[in-house]
N, C-alpha and C positions, 0 to 999 in steps of 0.2 A: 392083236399083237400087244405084249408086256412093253412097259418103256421103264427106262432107266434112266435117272437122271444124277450129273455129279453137280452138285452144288457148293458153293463154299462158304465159307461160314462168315457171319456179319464181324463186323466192323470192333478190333481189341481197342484195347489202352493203345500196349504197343505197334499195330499199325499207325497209330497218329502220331505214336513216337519215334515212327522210324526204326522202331527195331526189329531185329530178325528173332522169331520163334519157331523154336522146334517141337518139341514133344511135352512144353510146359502148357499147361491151363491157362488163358491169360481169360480177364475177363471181358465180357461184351461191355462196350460203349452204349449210352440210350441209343445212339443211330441203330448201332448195332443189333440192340434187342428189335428196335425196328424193322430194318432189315431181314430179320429170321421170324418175325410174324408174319408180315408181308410173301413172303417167300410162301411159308406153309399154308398160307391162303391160297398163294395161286396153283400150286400144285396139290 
């Protein structure tokens, strides 16, 4: 059986800043680059 998985994406600037993003680029945080390495490891 295929599996699918939805994951969301690590950790912006503006997450820490409390702002709302839409369809902008914002960039990864270090957590955040952490976050999405970690991630692609486990899966």
């Amino acid at each position: 059986m295929d599996h699918f998985y939805f994951i969301r994406h690590g950790e912006t600037v503006w997450n820490v800043e409390n702002k709302i993003c839409g369809e902008t680029d914002i960039e990864l945080t270090e957590k955040g680059h952490e976050q999405a390495i970690e991630t692609g490891n486990r899966y």
